[in-house]
ZAMARGU-4260 file (C-alpha; in steps of 0.2 Angstrom, whole numbers, plus 5000, padded with zeros to 4 digits):
<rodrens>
0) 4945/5076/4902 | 4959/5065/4894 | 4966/5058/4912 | 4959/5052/4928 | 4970/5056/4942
5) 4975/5043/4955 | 4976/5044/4976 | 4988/5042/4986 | 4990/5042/5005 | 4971/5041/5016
10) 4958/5051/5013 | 4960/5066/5023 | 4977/5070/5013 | 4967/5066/4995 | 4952/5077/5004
15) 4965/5093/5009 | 4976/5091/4991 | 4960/5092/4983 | 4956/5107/4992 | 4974/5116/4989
20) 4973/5112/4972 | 4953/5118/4969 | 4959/5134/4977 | 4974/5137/4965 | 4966/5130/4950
25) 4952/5143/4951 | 4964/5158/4955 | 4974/5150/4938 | 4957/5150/4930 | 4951/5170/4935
30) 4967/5176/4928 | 4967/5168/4913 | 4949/5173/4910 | 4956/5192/4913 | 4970/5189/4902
35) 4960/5183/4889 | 4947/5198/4891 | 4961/5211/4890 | 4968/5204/4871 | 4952/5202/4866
40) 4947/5220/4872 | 4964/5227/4863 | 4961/5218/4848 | 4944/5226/4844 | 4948/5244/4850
45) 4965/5247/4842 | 4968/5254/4829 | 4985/5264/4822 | 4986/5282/4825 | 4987/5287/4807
50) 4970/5281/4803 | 4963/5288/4818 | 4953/5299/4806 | 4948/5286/4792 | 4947/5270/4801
55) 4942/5260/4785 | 4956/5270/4775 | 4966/5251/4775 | 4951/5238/4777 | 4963/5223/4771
60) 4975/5230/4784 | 4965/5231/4799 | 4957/5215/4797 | 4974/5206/4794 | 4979/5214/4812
65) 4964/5206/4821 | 4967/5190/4812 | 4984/5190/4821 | 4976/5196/4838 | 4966/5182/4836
70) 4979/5171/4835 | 4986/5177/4850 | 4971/5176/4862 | 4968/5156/4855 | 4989/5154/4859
75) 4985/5160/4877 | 4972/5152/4881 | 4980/5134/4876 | 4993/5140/4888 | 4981/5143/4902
80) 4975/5127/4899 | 4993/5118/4899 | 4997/5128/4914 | 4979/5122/4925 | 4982/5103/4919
85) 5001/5104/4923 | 4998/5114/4940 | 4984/5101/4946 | 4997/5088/4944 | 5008/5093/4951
90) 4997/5102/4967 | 4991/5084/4968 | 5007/5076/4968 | 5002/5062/4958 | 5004/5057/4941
95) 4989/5053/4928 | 4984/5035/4919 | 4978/5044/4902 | 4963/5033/4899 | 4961/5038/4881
100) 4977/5026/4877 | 4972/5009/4867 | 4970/4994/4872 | 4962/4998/4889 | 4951/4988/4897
105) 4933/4997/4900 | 4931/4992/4916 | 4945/5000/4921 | 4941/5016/4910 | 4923/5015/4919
110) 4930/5013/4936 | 4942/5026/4936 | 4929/5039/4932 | 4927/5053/4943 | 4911/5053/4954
115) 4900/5067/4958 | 4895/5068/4975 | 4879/5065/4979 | 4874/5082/4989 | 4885/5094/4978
120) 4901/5101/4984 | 4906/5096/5001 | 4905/5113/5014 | 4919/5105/5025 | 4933/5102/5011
125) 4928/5113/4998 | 4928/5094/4985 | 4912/5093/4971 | 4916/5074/4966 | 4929/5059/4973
130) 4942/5050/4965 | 4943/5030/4964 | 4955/5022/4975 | 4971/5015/4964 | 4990/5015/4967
135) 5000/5028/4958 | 5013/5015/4951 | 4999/5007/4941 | 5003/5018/4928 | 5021/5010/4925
140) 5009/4994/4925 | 4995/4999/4914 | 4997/4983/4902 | 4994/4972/4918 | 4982/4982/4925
145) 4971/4982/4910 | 4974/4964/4908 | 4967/4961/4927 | 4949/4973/4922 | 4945/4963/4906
150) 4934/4951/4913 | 4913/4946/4909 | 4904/4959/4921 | 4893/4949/4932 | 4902/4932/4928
155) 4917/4923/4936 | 4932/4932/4939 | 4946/4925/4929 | 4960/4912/4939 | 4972/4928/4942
160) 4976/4930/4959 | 4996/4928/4956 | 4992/4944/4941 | 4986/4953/4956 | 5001/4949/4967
165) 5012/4953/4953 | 5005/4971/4953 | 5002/4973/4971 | 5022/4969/4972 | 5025/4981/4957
170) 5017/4996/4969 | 5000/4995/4960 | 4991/4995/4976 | 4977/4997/4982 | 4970/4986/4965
175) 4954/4994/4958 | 4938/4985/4963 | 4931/4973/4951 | 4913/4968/4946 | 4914/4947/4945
180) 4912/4935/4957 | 4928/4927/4963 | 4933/4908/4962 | 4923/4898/4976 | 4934/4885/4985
185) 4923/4870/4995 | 4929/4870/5013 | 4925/4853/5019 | 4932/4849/5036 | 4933/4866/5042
190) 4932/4864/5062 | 4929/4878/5077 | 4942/4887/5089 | 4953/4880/5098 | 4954/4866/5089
195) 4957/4875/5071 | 4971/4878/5078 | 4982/4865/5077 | 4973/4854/5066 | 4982/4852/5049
200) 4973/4861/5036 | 4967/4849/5018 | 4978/4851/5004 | 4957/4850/4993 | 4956/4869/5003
205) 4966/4881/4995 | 4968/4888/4980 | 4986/4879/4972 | 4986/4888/4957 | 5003/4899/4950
210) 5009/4889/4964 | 5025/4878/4961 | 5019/4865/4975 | 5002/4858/4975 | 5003/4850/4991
215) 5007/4855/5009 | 5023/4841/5009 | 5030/4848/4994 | 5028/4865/5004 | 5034/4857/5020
220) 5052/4854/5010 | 5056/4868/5006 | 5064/4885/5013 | 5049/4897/5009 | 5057/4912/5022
225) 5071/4910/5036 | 5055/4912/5046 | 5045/4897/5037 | 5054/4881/5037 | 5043/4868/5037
230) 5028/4879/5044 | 5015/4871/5036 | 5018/4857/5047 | 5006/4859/5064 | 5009/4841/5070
235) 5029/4837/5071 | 5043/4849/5070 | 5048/4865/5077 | 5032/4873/5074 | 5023/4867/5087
240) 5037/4870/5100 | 5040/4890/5091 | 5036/4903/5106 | 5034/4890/5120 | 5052/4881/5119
245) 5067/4892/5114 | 5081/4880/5102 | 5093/4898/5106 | 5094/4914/5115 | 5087/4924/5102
250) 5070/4914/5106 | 5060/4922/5119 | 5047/4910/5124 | 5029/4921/5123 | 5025/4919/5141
255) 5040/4930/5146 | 5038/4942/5132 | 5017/4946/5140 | 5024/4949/5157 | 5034/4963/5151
260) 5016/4971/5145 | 5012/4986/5155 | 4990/4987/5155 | 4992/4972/5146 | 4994/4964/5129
265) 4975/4962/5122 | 4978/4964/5101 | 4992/4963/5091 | 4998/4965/5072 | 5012/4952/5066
270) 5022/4955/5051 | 5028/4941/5039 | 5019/4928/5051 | 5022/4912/5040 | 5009/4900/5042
275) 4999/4912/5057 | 5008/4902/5071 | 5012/4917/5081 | 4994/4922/5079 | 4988/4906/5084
280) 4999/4905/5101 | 4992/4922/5105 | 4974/4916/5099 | 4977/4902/5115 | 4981/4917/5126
285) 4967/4929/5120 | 4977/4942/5111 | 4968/4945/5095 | 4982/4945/5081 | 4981/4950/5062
290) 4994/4941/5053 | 5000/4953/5038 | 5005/4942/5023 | 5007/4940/5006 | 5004/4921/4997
295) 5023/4923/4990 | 5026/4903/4984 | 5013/4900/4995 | 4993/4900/5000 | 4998/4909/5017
300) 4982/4919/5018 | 4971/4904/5017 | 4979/4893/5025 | 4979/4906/5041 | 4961/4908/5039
305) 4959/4890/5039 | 4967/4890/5055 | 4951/4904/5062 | 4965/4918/5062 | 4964/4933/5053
310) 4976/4936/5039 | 4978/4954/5030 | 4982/4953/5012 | 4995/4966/5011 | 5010/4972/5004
315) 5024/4980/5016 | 5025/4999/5005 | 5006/5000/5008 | 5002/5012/5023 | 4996/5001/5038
320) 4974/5003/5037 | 4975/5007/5054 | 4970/5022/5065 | 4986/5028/5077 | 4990/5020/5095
325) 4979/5006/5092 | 4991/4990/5095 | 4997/4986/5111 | 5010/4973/5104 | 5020/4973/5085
330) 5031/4958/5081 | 5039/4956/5067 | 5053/4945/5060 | 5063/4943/5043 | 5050/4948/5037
335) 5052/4966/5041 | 5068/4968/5029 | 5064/4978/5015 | 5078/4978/5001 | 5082/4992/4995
340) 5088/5010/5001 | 5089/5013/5019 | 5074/5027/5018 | 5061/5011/5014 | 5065/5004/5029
345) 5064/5021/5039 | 5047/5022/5033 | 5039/5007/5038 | 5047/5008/5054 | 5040/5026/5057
350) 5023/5020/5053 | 5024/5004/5066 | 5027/5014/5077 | 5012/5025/5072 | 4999/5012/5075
355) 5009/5005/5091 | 5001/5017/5108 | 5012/5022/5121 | 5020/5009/5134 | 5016/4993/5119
360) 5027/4981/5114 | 5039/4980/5097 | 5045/4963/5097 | 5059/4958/5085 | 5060/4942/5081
365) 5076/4933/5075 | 5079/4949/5061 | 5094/4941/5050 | 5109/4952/5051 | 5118/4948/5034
370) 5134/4959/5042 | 5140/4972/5057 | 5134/4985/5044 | 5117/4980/5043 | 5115/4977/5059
375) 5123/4996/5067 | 5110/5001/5055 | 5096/4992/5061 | 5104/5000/5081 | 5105/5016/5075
380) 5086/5019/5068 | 5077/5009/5082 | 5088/5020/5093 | 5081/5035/5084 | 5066/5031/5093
385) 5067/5030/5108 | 5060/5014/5114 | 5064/5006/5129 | 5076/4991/5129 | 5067/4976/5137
390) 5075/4961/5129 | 5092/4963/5117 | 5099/4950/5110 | 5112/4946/5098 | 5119/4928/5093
395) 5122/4916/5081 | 5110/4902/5075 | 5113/4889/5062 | 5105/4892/5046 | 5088/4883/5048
400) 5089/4878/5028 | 5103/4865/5035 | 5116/4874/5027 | 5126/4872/5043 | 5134/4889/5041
405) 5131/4901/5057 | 5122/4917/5054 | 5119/4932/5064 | 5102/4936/5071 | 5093/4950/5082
410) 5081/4948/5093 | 5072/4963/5106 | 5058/4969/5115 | 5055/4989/5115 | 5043/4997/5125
415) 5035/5013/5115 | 5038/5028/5125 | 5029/5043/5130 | 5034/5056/5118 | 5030/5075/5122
</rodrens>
């Protein structure tokens, strides 16, 4: 085939498309086949009525007349096959990276392959082969995308971890898999937990290219996020006061936050976590955190890794890789707003609160209100849900870039209720 077809959504949905559209397909296919049989079985018994008694009577005739019956059956049959390719799209509800345009990188081509399975056709789902794993928007990024797979099989992947960002960001996500071994980085001085912790992490340990800074004070200087001011910095500053000593009253100190943990708060999933200090102040009082980030103008993931915590590589419009009711506790800050139409933030909410379990904790930390209209929307859809008001709080808080111009912030903690 000319296109390979790529998922979205977990594999059960691919596994019940796949399914819905075999089904369909092969009803499109039967009739067509029957259809096809039917011209081909009037072409070659009909013949007019006045030359029922000399059938060779008009030889040029009658041959001309199948010619164009011919004609007719080859016209349907492209037709059918139109029809199956567009009804497989569209029953799959995703579009197609044609592989047969120039330019593309082999790799790619080769990975995007469809696999037989192994056994045959699966008794279960009804599937014969499986389709590699790579976000739909890549097609509006095939240039990149190519660009990402050309690379020596077996030899060193190229320096282009901001070209993967920049397609992650662009929707391209989940990347294909590649076959190349990825830049190594020394870690010397790396020390165990607790310690990790707090000890500040070597500018020699990270990865500073497609970076503007190429140092931790440069980065230190700068308003990254209005939740990462300075937060690189684990020895002075703010950062090692965040969660222990509230500057406002839209900073709940952590301790006070835990109490309110009905069956008790033992992992957790942070969103826009800056430099993993939340994980880390959890880490001191075993709660297992992953820290969902991005390295956006900075080497966030390695520098929380450095720390011992977990960081997951991870845009916001990627569904969360994690089973339902599994978190007992959910805090995100600014991090959480997704520009954009309302609906985006709908759907990120929807799906927090699909891997939060009943009686865990949502805590919203400091979300930036830009104006009363923002922030009656931001009531009205955690409203929709249900939760349990704990903590609310709204209040003002100087910009922390030093600005000196007040702006309005929200702060909670919900409780996930039991719904029926």
């Amino acid at each position: 085939m000319g296109s390979v077809s790529l998922k979205i959504g977990d594999g059960t949905a691919r596994f019940k498309r796949a399914t819905l559209c075999s089904s369909a397909v092969n009803i499109l296919m039967l009739f067509s086949v029957i259809t096809t049989n039917l011209f081909a079985l009037y072409a070659f018994t009909f013949s007019p009525k006045q030359h029922l008694d000399n059938p060779f009577h008009h030889p040029h005739r009658n041959i001309s007349l199948i010619s164009q019956h011919v004609s007719l059956i080859i016209k349907e049959i492209d037709s059918s096959q139109r029809k199956l390719a567009q009804m497989e799209k569209e029953l799959l509800g995703y579009d197609t990276l044609d592989l047969s345009r120039p330019n593309l990188a082999t790799e790619l081509k080769l990975f995007l392959q469809h696999h037989q399975l192994p056994l045959g056709k699966d008794s279960r789902t009804g599937i014969t082969e499986m389709v590699a794993s790579v976000g739909h928007s890549c097609e509006k990024s095939a240039d990149l995308l190519s660009q990402y797979m050309s690379y020596k099989v077996s030899g060193p992947c190229p320096d282009d971890w901001s070209l993967a960002q920049k397609l992650i960001l662009k929707g391209c996500e989940p990347l294909p898999r590649r076959r190349c071994f990825a830049k190594t980085v020394p870690k010397p001085g790396l020390t165990s937990l607790p310690v990790s912790l707090w000890k500040p992490v070597s500018d020699k340990i990270v990865t500073w290219s497609g970076l503007g800074c190429k140092n931790f004070n440069c980065l230190n200087s700068k308003k990254l996020s209005r939740g990462c001011v300075g937060c690189f910095n684990l020895t002075n500053g703010y950062e090692t006061q965040k969660y222990v000593k509230a500057r406002s009253k839209n900073d709940f100190v952590m301790d006070d936050v835990l109490a309110l943990g009905s069956g008790g708060i033992r992992i957790g999933f942070d969103i826009g976590g800056g430099s993993g200090t939340f994980a880390a102040r959890m880490a001191e009082r075993n709660v297992t955190v992953i820290t969902n980030t991005l390295n956006v103008d900075a080497p966030h993931s390695e520098f929380i890794a450095a720390r011992g915590l977990f960081p997951l590589f991870l845009s916001l419009d990627h569904r969360f890789p994690f089973y339902d009711n599994v978190f007992d506790l959910v805090h995100a800050t600014s991090g959480l707003d997704v520009e954009g139409k309302p609906e985006k933030l709908e759907f990120l909410m929807f799906d927090l609160d699909r891997i939060l379990r009943v009686g865990g904790l949502f805590w919203l930390d400091n979300f930036y209100c830009s104006d009363d209209e923002k922030k009656s929307a931001l009531t009205r859809l955690i409203e929709r849900f249900g939760y349990k008001k704990l903590k609310w709080v709204v209040g003002e808080k100087t910009d922390a870039a030093g600005s000196g111009k007040p702006q309005v912030y929200l702060s909670a903690v919900l409780q996930k209720p039991v719904r029926i």
